[in-house]
C-alpha positions as CSV (number, residue, x, y, z in Angstrom):
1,X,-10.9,1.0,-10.0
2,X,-12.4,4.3,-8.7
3,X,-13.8,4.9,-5.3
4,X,-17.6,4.7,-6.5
5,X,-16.7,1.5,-8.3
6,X,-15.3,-0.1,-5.8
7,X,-18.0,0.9,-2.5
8,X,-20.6,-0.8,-5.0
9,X,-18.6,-3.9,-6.1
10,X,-18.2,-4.5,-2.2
11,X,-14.5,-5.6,-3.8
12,X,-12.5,-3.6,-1.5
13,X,-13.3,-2.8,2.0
14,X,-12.1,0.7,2.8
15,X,-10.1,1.5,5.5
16,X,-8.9,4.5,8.3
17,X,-5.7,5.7,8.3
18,X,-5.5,4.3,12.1
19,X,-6.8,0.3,10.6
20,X,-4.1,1.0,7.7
21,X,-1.2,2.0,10.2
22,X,-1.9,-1.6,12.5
23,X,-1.7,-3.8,9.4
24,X,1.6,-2.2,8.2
25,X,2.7,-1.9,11.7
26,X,3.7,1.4,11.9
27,X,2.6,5.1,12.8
28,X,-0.3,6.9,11.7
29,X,2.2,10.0,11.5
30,X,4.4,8.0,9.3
31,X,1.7,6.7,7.0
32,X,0.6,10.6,6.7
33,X,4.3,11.3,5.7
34,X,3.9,7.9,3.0
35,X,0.7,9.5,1.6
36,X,1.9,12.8,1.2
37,X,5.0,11.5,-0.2
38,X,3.1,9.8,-2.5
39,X,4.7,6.4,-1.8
40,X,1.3,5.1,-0.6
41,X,-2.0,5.7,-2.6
42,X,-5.4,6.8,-0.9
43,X,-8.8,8.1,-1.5
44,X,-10.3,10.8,0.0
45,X,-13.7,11.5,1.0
46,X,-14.2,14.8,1.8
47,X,-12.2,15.4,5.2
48,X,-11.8,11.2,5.5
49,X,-8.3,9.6,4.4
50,X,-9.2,5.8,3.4
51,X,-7.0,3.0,2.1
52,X,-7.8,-0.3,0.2
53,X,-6.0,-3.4,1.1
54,X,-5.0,-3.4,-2.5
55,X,-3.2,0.0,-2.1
56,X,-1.6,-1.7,1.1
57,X,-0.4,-4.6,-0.8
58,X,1.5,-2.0,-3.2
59,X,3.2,-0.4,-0.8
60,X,4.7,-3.6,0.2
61,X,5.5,-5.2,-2.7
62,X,7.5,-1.6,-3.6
63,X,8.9,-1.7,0.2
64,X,10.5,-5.3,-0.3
65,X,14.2,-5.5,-0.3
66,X,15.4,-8.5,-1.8
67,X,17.6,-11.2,0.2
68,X,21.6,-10.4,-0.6
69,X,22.5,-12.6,-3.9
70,X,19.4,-12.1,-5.3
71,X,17.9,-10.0,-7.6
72,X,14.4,-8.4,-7.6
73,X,11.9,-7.9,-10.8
74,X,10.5,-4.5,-11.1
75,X,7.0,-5.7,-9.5
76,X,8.9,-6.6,-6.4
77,X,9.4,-10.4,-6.5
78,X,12.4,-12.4,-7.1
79,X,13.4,-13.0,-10.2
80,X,17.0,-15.4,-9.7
81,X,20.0,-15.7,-7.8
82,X,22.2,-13.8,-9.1
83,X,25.4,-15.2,-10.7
């Protein structure tokens, strides 16, 4: 979904880089270094940084480190106990 889609959908409410940093309870310099490491999609809106909740939610899932004994699928939720 692209930027114009979404803003007229209503289906994702855009956020600052300062709203995004409080939910994943971290910096706003470390979220900078996540975007321009590319570990963390954005859009941006002429001088404006904004993040979706959705691009949020795919940063954690790909953050997730799976218990010890366990195994992890490759979109970031447990597949088994390993054996």
């Amino acid at each position: 979904m692209d930027i114009a889609n979404a803003i007229q959908s209503g289906a994702a409410e855009l956020m600052s880089r300062q709203q995004a940093a409080k939910m994943l309870h971290i910096s706003v310099r470390f979220l900078d270094d996540l975007i321009s490491e590319r570990k963390i999609g954005c859009y941006r809106v002429g001088t404006r940084v904004l993040l979706s909740p959705r691009q949020i939610s795919q940063f954690q899932a790909s953050a997730e480190v799976a218990p010890a004994g366990q195994e992890r699928s490759p979109q970031g939720g447990k597949v088994s106990d390993a054996q």
